[in-house]
C-alpha positions as CSV (number, residue, x, y, z in Angstrom):
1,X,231.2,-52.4,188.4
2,X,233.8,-49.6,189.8
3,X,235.6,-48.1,186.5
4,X,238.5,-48.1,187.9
5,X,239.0,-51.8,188.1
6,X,238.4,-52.1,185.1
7,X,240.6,-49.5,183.2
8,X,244.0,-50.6,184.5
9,X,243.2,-53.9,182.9
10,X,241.8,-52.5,179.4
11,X,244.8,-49.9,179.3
12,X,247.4,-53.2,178.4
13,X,245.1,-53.5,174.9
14,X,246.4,-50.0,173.9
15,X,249.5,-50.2,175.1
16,X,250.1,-53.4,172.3
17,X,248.4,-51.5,169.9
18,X,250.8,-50.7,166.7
19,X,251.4,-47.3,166.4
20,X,250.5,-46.6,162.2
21,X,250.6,-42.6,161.8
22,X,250.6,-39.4,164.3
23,X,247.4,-37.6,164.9
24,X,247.3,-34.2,163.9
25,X,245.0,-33.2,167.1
26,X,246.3,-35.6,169.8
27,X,244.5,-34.4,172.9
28,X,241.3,-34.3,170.8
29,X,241.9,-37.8,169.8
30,X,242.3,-38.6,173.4
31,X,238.9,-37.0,174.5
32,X,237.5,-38.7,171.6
33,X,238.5,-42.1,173.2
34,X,237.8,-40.9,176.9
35,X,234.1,-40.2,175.9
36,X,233.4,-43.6,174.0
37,X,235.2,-45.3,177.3
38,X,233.1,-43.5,179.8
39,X,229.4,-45.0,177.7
40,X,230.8,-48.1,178.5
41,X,232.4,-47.8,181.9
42,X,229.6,-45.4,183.5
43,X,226.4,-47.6,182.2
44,X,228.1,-50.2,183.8
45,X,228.0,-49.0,187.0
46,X,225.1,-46.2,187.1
47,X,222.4,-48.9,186.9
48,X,223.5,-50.7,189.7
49,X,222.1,-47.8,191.9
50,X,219.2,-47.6,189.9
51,X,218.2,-51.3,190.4
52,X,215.5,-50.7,193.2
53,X,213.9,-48.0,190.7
54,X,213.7,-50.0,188.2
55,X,212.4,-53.2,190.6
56,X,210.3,-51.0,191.8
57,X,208.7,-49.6,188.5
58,X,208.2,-53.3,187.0
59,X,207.5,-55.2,190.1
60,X,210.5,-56.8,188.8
61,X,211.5,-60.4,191.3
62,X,215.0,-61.5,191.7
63,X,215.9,-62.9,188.7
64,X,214.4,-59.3,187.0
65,X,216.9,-57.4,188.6
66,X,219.5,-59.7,187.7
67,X,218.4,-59.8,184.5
68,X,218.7,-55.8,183.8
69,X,222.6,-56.3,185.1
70,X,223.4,-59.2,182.9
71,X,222.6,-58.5,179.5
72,X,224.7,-55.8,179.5
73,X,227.6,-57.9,180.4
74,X,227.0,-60.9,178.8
75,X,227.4,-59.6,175.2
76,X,230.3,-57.1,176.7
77,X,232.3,-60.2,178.2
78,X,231.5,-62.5,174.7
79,X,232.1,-60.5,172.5
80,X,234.9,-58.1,173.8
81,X,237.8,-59.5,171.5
82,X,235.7,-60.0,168.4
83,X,235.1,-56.1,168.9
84,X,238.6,-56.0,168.9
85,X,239.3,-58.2,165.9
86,X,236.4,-56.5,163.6
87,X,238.0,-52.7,164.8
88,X,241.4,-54.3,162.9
89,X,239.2,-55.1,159.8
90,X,236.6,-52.8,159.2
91,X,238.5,-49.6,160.6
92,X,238.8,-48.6,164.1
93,X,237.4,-45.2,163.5
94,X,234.7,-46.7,161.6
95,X,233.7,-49.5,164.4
96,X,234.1,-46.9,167.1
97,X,231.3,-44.6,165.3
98,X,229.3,-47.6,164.9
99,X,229.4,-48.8,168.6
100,X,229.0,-45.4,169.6
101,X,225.7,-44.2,167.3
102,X,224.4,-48.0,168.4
103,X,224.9,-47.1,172.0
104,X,223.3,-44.1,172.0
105,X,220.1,-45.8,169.8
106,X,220.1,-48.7,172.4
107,X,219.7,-45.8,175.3
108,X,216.8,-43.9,174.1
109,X,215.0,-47.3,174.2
110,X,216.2,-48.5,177.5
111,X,214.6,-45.2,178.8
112,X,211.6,-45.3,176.4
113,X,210.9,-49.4,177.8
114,X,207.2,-49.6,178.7
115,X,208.1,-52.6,180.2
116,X,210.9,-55.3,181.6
117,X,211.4,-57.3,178.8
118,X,212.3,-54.6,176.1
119,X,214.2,-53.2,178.6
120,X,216.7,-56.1,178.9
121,X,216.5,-56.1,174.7
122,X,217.7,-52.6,174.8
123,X,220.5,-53.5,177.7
124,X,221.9,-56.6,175.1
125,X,222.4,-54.0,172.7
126,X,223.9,-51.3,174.5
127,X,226.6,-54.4,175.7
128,X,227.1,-55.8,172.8
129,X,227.7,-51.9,170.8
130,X,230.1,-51.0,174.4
131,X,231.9,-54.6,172.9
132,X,232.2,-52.9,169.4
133,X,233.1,-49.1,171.3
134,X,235.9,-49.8,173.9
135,X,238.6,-52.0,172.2
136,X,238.0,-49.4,169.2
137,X,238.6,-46.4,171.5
138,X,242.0,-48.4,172.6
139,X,243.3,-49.3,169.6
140,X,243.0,-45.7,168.2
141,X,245.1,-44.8,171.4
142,X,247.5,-47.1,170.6
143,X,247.8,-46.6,166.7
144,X,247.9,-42.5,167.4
145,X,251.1,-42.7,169.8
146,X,254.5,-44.2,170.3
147,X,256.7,-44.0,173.0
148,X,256.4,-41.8,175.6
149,X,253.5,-40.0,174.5
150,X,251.7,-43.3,174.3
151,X,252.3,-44.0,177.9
152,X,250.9,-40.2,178.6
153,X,247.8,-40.8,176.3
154,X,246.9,-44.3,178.2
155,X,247.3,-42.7,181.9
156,X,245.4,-40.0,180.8
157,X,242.5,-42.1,179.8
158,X,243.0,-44.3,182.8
159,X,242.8,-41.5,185.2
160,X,240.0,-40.3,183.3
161,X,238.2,-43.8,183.5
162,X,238.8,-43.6,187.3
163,X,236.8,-40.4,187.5
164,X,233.9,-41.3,185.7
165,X,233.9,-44.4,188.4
166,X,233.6,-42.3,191.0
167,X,231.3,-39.9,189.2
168,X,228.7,-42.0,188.0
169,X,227.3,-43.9,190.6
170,X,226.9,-40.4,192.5
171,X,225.2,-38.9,189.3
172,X,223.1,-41.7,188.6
173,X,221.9,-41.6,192.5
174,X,221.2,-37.6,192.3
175,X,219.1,-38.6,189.0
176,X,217.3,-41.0,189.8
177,X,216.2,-39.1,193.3
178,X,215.8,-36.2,191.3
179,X,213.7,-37.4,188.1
180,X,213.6,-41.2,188.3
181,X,215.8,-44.1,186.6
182,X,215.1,-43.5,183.1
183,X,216.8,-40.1,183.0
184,X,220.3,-42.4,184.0
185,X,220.1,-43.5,180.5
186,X,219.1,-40.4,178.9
187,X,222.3,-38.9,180.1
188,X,224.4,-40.7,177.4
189,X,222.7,-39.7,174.3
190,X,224.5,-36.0,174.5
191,X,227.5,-38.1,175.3
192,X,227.4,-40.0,172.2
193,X,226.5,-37.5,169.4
194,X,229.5,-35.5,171.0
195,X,231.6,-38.7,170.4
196,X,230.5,-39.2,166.7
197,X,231.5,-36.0,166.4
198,X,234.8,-35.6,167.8
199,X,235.5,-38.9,166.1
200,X,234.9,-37.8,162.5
201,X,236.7,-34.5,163.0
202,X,240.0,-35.2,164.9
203,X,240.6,-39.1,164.8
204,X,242.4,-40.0,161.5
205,X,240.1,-41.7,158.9
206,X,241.0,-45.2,158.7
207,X,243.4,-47.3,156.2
208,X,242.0,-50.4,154.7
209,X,244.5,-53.1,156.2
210,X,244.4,-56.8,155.3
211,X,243.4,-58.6,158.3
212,X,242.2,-61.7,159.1
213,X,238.9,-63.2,158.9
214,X,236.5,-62.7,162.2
215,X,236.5,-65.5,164.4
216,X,232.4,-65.6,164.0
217,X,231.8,-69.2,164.7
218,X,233.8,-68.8,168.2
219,X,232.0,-65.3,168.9
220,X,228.9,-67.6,168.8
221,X,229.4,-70.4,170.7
222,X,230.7,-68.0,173.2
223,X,227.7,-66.2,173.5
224,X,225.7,-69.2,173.9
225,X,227.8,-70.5,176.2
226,X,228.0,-67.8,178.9
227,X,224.3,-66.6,178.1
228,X,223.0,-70.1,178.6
229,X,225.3,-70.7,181.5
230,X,224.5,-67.4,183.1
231,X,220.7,-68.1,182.5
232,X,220.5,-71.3,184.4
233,X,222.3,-69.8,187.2
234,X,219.9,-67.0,187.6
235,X,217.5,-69.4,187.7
236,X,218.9,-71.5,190.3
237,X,219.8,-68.6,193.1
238,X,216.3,-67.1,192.4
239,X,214.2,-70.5,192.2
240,X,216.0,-73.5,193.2
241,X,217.5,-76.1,191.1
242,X,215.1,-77.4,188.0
243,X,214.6,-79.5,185.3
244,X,214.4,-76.6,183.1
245,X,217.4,-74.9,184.8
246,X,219.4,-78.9,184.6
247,X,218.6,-78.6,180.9
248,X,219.8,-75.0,180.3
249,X,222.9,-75.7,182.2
250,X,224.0,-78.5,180.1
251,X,223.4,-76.6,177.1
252,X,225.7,-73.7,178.0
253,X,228.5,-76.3,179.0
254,X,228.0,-78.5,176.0
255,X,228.3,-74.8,173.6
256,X,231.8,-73.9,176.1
257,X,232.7,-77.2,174.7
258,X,232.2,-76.6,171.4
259,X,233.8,-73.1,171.6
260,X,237.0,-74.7,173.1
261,X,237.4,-77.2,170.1
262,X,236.4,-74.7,167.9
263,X,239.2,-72.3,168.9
264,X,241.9,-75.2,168.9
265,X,241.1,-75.2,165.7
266,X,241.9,-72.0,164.6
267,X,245.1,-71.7,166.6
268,X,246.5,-68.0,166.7
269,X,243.6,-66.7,164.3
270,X,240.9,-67.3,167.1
271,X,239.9,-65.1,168.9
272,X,241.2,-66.8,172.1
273,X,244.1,-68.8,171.1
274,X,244.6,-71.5,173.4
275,X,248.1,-71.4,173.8
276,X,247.9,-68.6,176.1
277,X,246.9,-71.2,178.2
278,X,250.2,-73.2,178.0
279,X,251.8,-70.4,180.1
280,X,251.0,-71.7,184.5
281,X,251.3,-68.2,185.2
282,X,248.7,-67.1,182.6
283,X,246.4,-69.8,183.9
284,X,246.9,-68.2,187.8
285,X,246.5,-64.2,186.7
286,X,243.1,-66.0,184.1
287,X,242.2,-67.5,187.7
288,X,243.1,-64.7,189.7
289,X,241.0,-62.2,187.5
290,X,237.9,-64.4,187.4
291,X,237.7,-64.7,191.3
292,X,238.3,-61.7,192.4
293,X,236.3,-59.8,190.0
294,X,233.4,-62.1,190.5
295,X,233.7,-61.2,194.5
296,X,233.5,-58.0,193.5
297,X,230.8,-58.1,190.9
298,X,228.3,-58.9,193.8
299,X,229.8,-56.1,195.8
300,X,229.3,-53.3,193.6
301,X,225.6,-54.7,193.0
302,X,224.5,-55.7,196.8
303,X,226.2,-52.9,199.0
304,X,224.1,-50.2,197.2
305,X,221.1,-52.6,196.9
306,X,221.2,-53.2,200.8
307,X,221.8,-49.4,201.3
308,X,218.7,-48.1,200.0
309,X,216.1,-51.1,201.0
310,X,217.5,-52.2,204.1
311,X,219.2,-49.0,205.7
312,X,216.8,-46.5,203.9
313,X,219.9,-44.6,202.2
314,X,218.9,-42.7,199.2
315,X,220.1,-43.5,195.6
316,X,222.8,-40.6,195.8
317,X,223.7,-41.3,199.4
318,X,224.0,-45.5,197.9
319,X,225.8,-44.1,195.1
320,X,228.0,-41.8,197.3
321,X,228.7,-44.8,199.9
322,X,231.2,-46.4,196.9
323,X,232.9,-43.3,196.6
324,X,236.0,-44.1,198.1
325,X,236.5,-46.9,196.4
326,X,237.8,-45.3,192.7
327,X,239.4,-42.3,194.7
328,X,241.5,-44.5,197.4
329,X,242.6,-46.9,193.9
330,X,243.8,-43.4,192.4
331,X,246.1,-42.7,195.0
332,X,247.6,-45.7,196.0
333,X,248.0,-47.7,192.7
334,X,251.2,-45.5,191.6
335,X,253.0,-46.5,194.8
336,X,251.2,-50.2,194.3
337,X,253.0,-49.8,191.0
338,X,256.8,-49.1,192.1
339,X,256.4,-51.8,194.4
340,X,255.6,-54.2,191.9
341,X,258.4,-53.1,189.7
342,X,260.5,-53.6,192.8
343,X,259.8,-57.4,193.8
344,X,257.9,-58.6,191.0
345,X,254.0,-58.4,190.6
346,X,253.3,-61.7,192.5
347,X,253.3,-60.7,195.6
348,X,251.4,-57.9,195.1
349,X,248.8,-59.8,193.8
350,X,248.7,-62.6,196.5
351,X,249.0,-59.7,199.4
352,X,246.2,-57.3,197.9
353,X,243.9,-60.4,197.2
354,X,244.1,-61.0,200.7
355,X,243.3,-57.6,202.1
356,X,240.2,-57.5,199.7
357,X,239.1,-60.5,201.4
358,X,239.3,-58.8,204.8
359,X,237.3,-55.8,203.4
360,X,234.5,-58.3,202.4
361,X,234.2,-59.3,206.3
362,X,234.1,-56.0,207.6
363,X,231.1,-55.3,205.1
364,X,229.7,-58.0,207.8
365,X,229.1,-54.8,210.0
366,X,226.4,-53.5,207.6
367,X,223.3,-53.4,208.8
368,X,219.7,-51.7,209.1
369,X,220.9,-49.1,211.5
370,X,224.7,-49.2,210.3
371,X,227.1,-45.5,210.5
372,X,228.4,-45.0,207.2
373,X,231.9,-43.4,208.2
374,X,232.1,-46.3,211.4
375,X,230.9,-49.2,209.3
376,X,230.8,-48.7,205.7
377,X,233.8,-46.7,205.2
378,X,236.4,-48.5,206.6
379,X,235.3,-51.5,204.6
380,X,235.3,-49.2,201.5
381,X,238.9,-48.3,202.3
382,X,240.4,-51.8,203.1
383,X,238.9,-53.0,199.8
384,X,240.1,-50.5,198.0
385,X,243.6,-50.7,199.3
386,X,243.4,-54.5,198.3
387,X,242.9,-53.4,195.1
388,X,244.9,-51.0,194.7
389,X,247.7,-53.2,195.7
390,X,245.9,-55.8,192.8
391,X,245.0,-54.7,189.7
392,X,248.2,-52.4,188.8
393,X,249.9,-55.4,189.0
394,X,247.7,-57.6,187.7
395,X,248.3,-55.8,184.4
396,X,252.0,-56.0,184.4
397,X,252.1,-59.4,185.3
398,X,249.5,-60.7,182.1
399,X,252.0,-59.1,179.8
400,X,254.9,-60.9,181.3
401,X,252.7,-64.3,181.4
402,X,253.3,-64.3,177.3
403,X,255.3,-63.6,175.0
404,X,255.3,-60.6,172.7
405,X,253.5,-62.2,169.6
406,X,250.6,-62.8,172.0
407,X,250.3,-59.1,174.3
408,X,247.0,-58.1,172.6
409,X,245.4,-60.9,173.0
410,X,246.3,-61.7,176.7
411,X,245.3,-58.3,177.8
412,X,242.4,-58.4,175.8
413,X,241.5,-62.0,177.5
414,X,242.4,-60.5,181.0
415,X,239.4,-57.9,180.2
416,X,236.9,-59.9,179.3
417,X,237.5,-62.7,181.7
418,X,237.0,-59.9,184.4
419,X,233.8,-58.8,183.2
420,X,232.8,-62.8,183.2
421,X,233.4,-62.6,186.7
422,X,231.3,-60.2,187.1
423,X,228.0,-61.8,185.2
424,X,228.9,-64.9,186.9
425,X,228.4,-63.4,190.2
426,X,225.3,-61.5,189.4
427,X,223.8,-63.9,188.4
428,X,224.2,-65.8,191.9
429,X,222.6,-63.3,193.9
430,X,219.4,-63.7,193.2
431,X,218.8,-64.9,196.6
432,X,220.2,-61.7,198.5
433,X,217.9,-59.9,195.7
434,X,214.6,-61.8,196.4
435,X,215.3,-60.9,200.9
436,X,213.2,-58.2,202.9
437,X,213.9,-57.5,206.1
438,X,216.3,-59.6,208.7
439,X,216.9,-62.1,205.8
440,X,218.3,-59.8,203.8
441,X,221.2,-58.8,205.9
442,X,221.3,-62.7,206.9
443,X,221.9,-63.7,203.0
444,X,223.9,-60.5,202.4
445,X,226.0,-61.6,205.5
446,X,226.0,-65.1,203.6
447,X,227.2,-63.6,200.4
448,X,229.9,-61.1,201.8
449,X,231.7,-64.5,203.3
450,X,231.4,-66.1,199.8
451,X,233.3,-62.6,198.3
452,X,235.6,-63.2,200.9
453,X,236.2,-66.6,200.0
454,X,236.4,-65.7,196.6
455,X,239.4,-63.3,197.2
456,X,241.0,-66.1,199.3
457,X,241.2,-68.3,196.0
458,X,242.2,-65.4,194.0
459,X,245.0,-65.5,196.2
460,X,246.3,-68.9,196.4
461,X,245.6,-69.0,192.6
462,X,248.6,-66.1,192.1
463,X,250.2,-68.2,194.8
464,X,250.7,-71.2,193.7
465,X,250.6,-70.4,189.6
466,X,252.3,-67.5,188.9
467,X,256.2,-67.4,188.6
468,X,258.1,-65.0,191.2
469,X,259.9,-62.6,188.3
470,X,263.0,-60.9,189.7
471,X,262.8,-57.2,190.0
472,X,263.3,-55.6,186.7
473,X,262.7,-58.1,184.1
474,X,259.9,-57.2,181.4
């Protein structure tokens, strides 16, 4: 998924981050965290282009290719706030190498896999190590600045995030034309020894602070819960409805059960404390967030997918096509921004939602023989506009749901409820996946009006949940 969705939404962690001591190298300790960040954020996205290669190579089906998305996001969407939670016990510094060295490990093997199934072994671990790297790489923004500076360190790493969106799908294209799939993953092992690095030279070694016990129990069941979940659903859009798939379903509802109850339990200690949820407007922006990041979960995977088997673009040209995306969000979210702090971020959110939703039906116009800068582009542009107008103030808006005691953890939340989208989503397309021919642009056609639909619900969600703030309040 684009990186600049996402960063907007992972920058409120480090902004309620305490601030312990001053760095003596601050812009090295903000490269530090912009290189962990970009493992996560361009892995993410690179092997969406690569997903024909890799089909290809394994005679992968459907439900592969879905597969070799999801296990990279399922651990990343679980296990996002334990990450957070064990960077406050162990050591940020110490997690953040740790993620880091695990990340790099977990590439070599995804580009060493002789076959499918170690390579979605090797994708679970590179998730669930992003899951120990990126909260780290935010905390250590927010513990090395105050103020001001703090505010300068977090753009910074924003706008840096927003660049390696629009990079990576382009460099993943060009090297995957250029050398084949695995080298997409072979790319990050320079990456991370430079991170390990960087980390133990400029990033302040870490203070043993008393903290609170890991919510393990709850990391657990949440793992079961959306793996299990996300496995029946694969099954379902790539083979039909089941026994087997029945049975797996049940399961991963039975263990969101139990991960409710267990975090009722633990009150503020869990890891998702439940009275976030007493907050209506927290409910629409957890609402909000889940829809439209689902719709555009199956865009970021589909539109390249349909590019390069059904209108014969290249993996650079596929990964060029979403170009605009991260570059139009750039440039408009500032002015998306003072809006919001003008007439509250609600409207914002239930106007952009809606724009989104018309760029899904002009992706409608896609087809075998479709002009990039007649068909393609302007959908591009409209979505990202939507967004633009969205996720800025989808940030503000999740701070002011709660109150202060609870900032971290509703950011943190925010983030990994939009990554949920995202496996959700992927793992519905199988259908779109398993198409050739006309009925692929038929079932892509199909699932461009779900998106669409999807952003429509986002919107009534902000709509009729979230409380109109006055202009100028927190």
């Amino acid at each position: 998924m684009s990186t600049s969705v996402h960063t907007v939404c992972d920058a409120a962690a480090a902004q309620a981050a305490d601030r312990k001591r001053s760095p003596s190298h601050p812009r090295l300790v903000i490269a530090t965290t912009i290189l962990a960040s970009s493992l996560a954020f361009i892995d993410g996205s690179v092997v969406n282009v690569g997903l024909p290669a890799i089909g290809a190579s394994f005679q992968a089906d459907a439900a592969g290719l879905q597969w070799v998305v999801n296990p990279y996001l399922l651990p990343l969407s679980a296990l996002l706030l334990l990450g957070g939670a064990a960077g406050d016990r162990f050591g940020r510094r110490r997690l953040l190498v740790a993620g880091v060295g695990l990340f790099g490990l977990a590439s070599l093997a995804c580009a060493a896999a002789p076959n499918l199934t170690l390579l979605l072994v090797a994708r679970f671990v590179q998730g669930a190590s992003a899951a120990m790297l990126l909260p780290s790489s935010l905390a250590i923004l927010g513990q090395s600045f105050t103020g001001e500076a703090k505010g300068r360190a977090v753009g910074i790493w924003a706008a840096a995030g927003a660049a390696a969106g629009a990079i990576g799908p382009v460099l993943g294209g060009w090297l995957i034309d250029a050398a084949g799939w695995r080298l997409i993953f072979l790319i990050n092992v320079p990456l991370c020894v430079a991170t390990v690095a960087f980390a133990y030279l400029y990033v302040d070694a870490d203070i043993d602070d008393a903290a609170e016990p890991l919510d393990l129990m709850g990391a657990t069941l949440a793992t079961m819960g959306l793996g299990l979940t996300t496995w029946a659903l694969t099954e379902v859009s790539g083979r039909g409805w089941s026994a087997f798939a029945s049975v797996i379903l049940g399961a991963g509802i039975i263990c969101s059960i139990l991960f409710l109850i267990c975090e009722r339990r633990l009150g503020d200690k869990a890891m998702m404390p439940l009275a976030l949820f007493g907050s209506a407007s927290f409910v629409g922006l957890t609402l909000l967030t889940l829809l439209l990041y689902a719709a555009l979960g199956g865009l970021f995977v589909l539109v390249p997918y349909v590019l390069i088997e059904a209108a014969g673009y290249s993996a650079t040209q596929a990964g060029a096509a979403l170009l605009p995306l991260p570059l139009v969000i750039a440039l408009a979210s500032p002015a998306a921004g003072a809006l919001s702090a003008r007439t509250g971020p609600r409207w914002p959110l239930v106007i952009g939602s809606v724009i989104v939703a018309l760029g899904f039906l002009l992706t409608l116009r896609i087809g075998p023989d479709t002009s990039y800068w007649l068909n393609v582009l302007p959908a591009m542009i409209v979505i990202a506009l939507g967004l633009a107008g969205a996720v800025a103030p989808l940030t503000t808006a999740v701070l002011m749901s709660v109150d202060n005691r609870h900032t971290g953890a509703a950011s943190g939340l925010n983030s990994a409820v939009a990554r949920t989208g995202g496996l959700l989503a992927t793992a519905l397309i199988g259908t779109v996946l398993a198409s050739t021919g006309p009925a692929l642009m038929s079932a892509f056609g199909v699932a461009a009006m779900v998106g669409a639909g999807l952003c429509v619900g986002a919107s009534l969600s902000g709509l009729l949940l979230i409380a109109q703030d006055a202009p100028g309040d927190k």
